[in-house]
N, C-alpha and C positions, 0 to 999 in steps of 0.2 A: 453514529446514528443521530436522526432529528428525534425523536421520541426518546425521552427520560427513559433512562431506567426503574423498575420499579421496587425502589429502594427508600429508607428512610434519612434524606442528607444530614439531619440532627447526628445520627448515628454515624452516618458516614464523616461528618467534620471530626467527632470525638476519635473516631480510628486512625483518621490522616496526625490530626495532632497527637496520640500516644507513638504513633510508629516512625514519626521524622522529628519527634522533639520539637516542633513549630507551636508557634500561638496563632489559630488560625482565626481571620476575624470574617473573614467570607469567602462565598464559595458559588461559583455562578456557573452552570449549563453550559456547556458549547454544543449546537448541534452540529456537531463537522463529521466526514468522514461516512464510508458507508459500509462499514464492517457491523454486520449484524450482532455482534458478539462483542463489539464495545464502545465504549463512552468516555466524553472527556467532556473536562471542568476546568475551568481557572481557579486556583486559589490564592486568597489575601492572604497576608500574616501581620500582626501587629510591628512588626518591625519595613515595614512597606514591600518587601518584597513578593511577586507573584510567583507562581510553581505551574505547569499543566500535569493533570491529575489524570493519567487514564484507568479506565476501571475494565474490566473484563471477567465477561463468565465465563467460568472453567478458569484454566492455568497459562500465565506465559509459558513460554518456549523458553527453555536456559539461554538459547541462541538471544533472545530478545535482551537478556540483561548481561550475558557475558561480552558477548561483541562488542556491541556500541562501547565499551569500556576500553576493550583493550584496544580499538581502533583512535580511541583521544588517545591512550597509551602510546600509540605510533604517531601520532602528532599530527590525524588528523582531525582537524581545531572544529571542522565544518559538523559533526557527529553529535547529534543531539543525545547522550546516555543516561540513564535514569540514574536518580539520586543514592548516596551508597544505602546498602540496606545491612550493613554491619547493629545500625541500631534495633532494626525490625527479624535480625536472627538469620541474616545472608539470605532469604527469599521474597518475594512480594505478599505485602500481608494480606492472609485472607478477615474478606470480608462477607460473611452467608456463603454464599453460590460464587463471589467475585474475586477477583484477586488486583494488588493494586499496586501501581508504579507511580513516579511522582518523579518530573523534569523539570530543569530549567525551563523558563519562559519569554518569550521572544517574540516583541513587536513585527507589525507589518505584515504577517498572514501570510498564506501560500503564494505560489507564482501560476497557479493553475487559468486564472482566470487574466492577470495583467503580461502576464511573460516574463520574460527575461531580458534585462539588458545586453547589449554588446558585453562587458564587463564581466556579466554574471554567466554568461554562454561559454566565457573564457575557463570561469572558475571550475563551472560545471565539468567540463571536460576534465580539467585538470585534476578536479577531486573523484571522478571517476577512472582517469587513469591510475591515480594513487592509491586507489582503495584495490584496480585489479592485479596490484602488484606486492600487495601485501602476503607476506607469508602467513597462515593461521598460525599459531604456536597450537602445541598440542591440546593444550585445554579446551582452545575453541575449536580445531577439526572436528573434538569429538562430540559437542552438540549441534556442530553443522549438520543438515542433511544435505544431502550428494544429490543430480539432479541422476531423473530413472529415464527421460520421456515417456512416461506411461502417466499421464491424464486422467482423472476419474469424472472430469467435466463432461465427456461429451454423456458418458454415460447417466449423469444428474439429467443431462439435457432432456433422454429419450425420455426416461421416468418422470419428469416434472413436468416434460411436452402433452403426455397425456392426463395431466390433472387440468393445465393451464386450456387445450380446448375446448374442455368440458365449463371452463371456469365463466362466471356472467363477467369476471373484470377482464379477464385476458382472451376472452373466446373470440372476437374480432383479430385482436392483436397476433394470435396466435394463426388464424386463417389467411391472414394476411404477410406474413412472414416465418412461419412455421419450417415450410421445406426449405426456405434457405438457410435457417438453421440448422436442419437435419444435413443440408449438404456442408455446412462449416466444419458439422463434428467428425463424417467424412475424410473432408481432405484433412483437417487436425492427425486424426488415424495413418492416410496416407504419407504425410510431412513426417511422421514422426519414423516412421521405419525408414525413411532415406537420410535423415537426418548422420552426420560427419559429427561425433562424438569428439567434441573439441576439449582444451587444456582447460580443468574447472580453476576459477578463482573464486576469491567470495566476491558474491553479489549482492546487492540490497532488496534486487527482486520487485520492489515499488518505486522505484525513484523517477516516476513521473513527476512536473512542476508543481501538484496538487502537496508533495513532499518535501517540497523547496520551501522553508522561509524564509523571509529579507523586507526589510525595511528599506524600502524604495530600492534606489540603488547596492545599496550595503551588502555587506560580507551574509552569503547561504546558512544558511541551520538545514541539516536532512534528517527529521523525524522519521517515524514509521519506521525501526528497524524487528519488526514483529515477526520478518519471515523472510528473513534471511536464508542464502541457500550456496553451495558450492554448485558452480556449474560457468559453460561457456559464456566468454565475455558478453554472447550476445543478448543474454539474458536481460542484462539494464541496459545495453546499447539500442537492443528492442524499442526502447520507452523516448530512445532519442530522433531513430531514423523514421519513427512511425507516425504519422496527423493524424494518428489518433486522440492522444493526451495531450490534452492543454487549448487553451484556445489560442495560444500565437504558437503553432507548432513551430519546428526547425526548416529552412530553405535554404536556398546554396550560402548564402551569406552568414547565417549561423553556424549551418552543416562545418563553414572554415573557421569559425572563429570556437565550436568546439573541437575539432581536431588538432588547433594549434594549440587546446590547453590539454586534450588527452596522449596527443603524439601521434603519430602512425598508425591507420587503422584499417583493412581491410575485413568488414563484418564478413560472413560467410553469408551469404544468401538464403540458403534453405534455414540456416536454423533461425532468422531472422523472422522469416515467414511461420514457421512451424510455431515462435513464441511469440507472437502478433496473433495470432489464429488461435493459438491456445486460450490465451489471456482474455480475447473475446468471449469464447467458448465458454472459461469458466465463470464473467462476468454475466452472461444471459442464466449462466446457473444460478447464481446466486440470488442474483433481482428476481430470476420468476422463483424462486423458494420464500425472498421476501414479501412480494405481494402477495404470494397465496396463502403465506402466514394469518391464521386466524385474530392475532394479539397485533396484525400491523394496524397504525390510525392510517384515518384516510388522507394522512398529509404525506406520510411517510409512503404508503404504496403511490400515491401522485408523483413522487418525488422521485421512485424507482422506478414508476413507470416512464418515466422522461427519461432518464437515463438507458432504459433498456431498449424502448425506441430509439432513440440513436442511434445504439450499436445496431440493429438490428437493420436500420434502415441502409448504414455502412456495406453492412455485409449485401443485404438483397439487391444493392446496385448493379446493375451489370458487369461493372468493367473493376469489380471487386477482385483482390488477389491479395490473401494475408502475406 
């Protein structure tokens, strides 16, 4: 989120330094990211080392802290996982209403915006081959969730559609691209009953480039393991085949240089489209819940409102097909 949380950081530094035994000497804002529900920070420590701090209201997912572990466990190196919390009592400590992780730190920012090199197209593939071939061990199947195809997005849609036309910020926005929303959550509905219930692996679920860190050329960090999920490969291969995510999306010449690092792939068509269509789906959910939020500043709804243009303008094109 761009907007602080409303929180006291004096307080917040004292909690990070008792529950990671760190001396912490600063601690700076990142507005990144658009999960209404959390927040991240860099933090200093007197020994020069930095940490990314995310904060979250309500609770992680056990998935959020058991995975990522046992996935550097299976060696792979690319898996950004949260620091141990043996000190902090095996959970993420609470703080008020928040709960709180704390990760390595890692130059060069996402890939959402500059791309991917040749190099990094290769890796991609290949760390997402590796990760769909991962066995869970029992511990982690069992806070995985399984996927259902059952959506609650389109239905945020209908309910939010009628707050959003009435609204002075969205009542343009909303007359102007409304029923081709109503028709996305539609076929979302249609897609999903013909949908070919394929062999679940784990997924990362977000690993579009916005997920990717790397310092220029250099070796990937995949952050954001918050909602993880067992389900068909094409669930993160979605994020690869689709122009939707990122500004230098995938073309034939990426499209080969990530197959020859994930191997053999033929997506399945329908469930490609069905989580391309969803993903929009529940992306318009969310933005218009964030704008019509009473508590957003008007940087933040500008900020959601760009983005849900976008999607919206994607979708009401004509020759649109998730």
């Amino acid at each position: 989120m761009i907007d602080k949380p409303d929180i006291d950081e004096r307080l917040l530094v004292a909690e990070v330094a008792a529950a990671w035994s760190v001396d912490v000497t600063g601690l700076v804002f990142m507005p990144v990211g658009l999960d209404g529900h959390a927040w991240a920070y860099r933090v200093e420590t007197s020994d020069g080392r930095r940490y990314f701090l995310k904060v979250r209201r309500g609770d992680f997912t056990p998935a959020a802290v058991v995975l990522p572990r046992f996935l550097r466990g299976r060696g792979l190196r690319q898996v950004v996982a949260p620091l141990d919390l043996r000190l902090a009592g095996g959970v993420a400590p609470r703080f008020g209403d928040y709960r709180l992780l704390l990760y390595p730190f890692h130059d060069g920012g996402s890939l959402w915006g500059r791309g991917l090199t040749d190099r990094q197209w290769l890796e991609y593939g290949d760390f997402l081959g590796r990760l769909h071939r991962v066995t869970p061990s029992a511990e982690v199947a069992a806070v995985l969730p399984a996927e259902t195809y059952r959506s609650s997005a389109g239905e945020r849609l209908r309910t939010l559609g009628g707050q959003a036309a009435t609204s002075e910020i969205l009542g343009t926005f909303w007359k102007r691209y409304g029923a081709a929303l109503h028709r996305l959550a539609e076929t979302v509905d249609e897609l999903a009953s013909r949908v070919t219930r394929g062999r679940h692996v784990i997924c990362h679920a977000d690993i579009h480039p916005g997920n990717l860190i790397a310092d220029g050329d250099g070796p990937l960090h995949v952050v954001d393991w918050d909602a993880p999920i067992l389900a068909p490969r094409e669930r993160d291969l979605m994020f690869v085949h689709s122009a939707d995510f990122g500004e230098h999306p995938v073309n034939a010449h990426r499209a080969e240089l990530f197959r020859e690092g994930y191997g053999a792939l033929e997506p399945d068509p329908v469930l490609l489209s069905y989580y391309r269509g969803e993903r929009h789906l529940d992306d318009v959910a969310v933005f218009l819940g964030s704008i019509l939020s009473p508590g957003a500043s008007a940087e933040a709804r500008a900020n959601d409102l760009h983005w849900l243009t976008r999607i919206a303008e994607a979708v009401a094109d004509p020759g649109y097909a998730p």
